[in-house]
C-alpha positions as MATLAB code, in Angstrom:
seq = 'XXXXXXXXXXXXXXXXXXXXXXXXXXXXXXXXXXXXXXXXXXXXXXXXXXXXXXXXXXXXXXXXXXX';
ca = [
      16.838  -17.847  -50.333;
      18.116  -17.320  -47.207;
      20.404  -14.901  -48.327;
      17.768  -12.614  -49.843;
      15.199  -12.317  -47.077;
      18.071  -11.933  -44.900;
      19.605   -9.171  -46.714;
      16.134   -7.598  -47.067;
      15.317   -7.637  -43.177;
      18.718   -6.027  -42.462;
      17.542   -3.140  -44.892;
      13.954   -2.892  -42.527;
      16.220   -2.780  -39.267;
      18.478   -0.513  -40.553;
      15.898    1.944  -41.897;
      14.758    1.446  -38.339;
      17.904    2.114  -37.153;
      18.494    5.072  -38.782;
      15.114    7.221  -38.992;
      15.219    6.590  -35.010;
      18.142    8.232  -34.641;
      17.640   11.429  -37.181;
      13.932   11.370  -35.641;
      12.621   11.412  -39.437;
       9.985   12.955  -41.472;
       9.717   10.344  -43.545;
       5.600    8.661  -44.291;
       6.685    5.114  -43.288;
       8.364    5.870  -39.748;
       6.028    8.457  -38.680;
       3.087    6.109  -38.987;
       5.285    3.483  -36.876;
       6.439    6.421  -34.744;
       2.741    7.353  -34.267;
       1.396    3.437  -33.579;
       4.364    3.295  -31.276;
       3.629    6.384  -29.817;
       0.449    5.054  -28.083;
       2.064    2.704  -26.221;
       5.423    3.772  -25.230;
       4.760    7.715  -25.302;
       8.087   10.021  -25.149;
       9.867    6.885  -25.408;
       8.638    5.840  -28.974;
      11.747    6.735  -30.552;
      13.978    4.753  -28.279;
      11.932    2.089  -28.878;
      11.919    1.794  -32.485;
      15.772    2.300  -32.381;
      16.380   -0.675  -30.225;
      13.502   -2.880  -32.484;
      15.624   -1.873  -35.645;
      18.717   -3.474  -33.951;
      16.819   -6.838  -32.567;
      15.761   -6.956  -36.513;
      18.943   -6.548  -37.833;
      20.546   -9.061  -34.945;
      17.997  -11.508  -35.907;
      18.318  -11.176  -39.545;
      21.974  -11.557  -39.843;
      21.749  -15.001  -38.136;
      18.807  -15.552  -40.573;
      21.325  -14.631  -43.494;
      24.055  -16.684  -41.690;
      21.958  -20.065  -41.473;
      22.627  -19.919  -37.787;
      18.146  -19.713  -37.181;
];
């Protein structure tokens, strides 16, 4: 089971990942982008880019058995 959540969460951090950098249009990360927004400002992006690699970190060792 570990193998599918893990798998799954890497998918969330890399969507992360990548709608950071491109700065997308897409529904899901502008409503992050605008919750995030409120709290880090200018610096949202950079933010979510650097949350969508802690979630992908995290969920490899998840997929891994290592946590």
């Amino acid at each position: 089971m570990n193998i599918v959540w893990g798998t799954f969460m890497v998918l969330i951090g890399l969507f992360l990942f990548i709608s950071a950098l491109k700065r997308s249009e897409c529904i899901v990360y502008r409503l992050l982008h605008a919750r995030s927004r409120l709290m880090w400002g200018e610096h949202a992006h950079t933010f979510l880019l650097v949350v969508g690699l802690i979630v992908m970190g995290l969920s490899s060792l998840f997929y891994l058995n290592i946590w």
